[in-house]
Backbone as JSON, one array per atom type, in Angstrom:
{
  "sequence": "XXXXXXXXXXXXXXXXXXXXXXXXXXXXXXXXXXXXXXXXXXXXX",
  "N": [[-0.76, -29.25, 5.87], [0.71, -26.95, 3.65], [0.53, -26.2, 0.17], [1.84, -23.98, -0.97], [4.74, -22.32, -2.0], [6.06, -20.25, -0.84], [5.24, -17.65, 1.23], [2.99, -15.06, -0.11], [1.08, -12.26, -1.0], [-2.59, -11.54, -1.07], [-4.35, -12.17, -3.62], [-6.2, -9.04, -5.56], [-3.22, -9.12, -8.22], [-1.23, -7.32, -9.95], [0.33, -6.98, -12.92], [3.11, -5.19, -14.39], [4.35, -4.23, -17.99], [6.38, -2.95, -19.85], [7.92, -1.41, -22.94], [10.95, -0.51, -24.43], [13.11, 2.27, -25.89], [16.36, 2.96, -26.64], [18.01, 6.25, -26.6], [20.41, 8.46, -28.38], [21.34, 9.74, -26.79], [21.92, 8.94, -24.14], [23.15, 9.4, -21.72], [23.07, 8.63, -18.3], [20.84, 6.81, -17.41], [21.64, 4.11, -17.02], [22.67, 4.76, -14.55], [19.73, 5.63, -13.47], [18.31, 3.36, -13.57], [19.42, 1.88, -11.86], [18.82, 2.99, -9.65], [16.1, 3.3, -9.81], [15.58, 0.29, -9.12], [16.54, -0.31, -6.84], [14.64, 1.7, -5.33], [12.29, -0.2, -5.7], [12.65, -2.42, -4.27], [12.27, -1.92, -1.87], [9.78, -1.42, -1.76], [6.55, -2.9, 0.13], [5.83, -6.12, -0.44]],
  "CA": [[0.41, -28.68, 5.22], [0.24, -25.82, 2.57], [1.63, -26.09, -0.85], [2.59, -22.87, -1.43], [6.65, -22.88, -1.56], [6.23, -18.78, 0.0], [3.89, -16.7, 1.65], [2.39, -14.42, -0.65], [-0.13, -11.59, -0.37], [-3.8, -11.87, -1.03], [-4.74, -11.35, -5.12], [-5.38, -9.14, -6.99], [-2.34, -9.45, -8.27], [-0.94, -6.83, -11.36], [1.69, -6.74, -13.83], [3.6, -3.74, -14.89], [5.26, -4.89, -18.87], [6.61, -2.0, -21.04], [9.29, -1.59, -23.57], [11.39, 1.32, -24.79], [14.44, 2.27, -26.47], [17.45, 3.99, -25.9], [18.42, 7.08, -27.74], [21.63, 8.14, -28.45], [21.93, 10.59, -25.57], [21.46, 7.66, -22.78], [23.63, 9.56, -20.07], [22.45, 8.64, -16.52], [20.29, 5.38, -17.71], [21.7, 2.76, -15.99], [22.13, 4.81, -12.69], [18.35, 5.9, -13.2], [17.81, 2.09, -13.38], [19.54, 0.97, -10.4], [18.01, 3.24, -8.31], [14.49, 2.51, -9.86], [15.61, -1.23, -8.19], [16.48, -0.26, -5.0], [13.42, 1.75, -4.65], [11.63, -1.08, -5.77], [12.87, -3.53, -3.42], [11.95, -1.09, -0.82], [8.28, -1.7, -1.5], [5.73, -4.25, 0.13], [5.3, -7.57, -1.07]],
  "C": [[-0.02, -27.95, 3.96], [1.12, -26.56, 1.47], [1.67, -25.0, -1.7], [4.29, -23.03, -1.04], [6.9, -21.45, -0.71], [5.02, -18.04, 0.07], [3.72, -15.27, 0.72], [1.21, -13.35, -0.32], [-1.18, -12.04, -1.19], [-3.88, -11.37, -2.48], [-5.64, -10.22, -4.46], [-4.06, -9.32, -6.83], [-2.11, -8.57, -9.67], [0.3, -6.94, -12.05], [2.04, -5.52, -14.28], [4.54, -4.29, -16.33], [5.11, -3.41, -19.8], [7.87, -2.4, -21.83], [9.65, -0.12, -24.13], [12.65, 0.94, -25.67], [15.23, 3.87, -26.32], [17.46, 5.18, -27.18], [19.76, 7.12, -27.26], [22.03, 9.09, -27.35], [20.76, 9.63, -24.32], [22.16, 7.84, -21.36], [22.97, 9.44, -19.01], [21.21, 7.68, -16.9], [20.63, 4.65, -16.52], [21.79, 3.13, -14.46], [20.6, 5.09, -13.0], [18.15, 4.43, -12.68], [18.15, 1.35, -12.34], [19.02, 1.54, -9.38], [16.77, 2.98, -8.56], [14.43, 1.13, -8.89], [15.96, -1.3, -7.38], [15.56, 0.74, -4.3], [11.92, 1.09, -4.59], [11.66, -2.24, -4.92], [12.65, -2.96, -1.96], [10.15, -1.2, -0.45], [7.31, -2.73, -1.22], [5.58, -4.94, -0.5], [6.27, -7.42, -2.35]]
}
């Protein structure tokens, strides 16, 4: 029996960590950002 709790792919393994800030002309933000996360959930593993 494994004790992994989910199948995982094979390391490596990277992180992506930034930070930012808004300005005051932030039109079309949050849609940019939801589609960033549904073409992210689109990608392997």
């Amino acid at each position: 029996m494994s004790d992994r709790f989910t199948k995982t792919p094979e390391p490596p393994y990277y992180a992506v960590i930034f930070t930012n800030q808004l300005s005051p002309n932030d039109a079309g933000y949050a849609e940019m950002g939801d589609r960033m996360f549904e073409l992210a959930l689109e990608q392997p593993g």
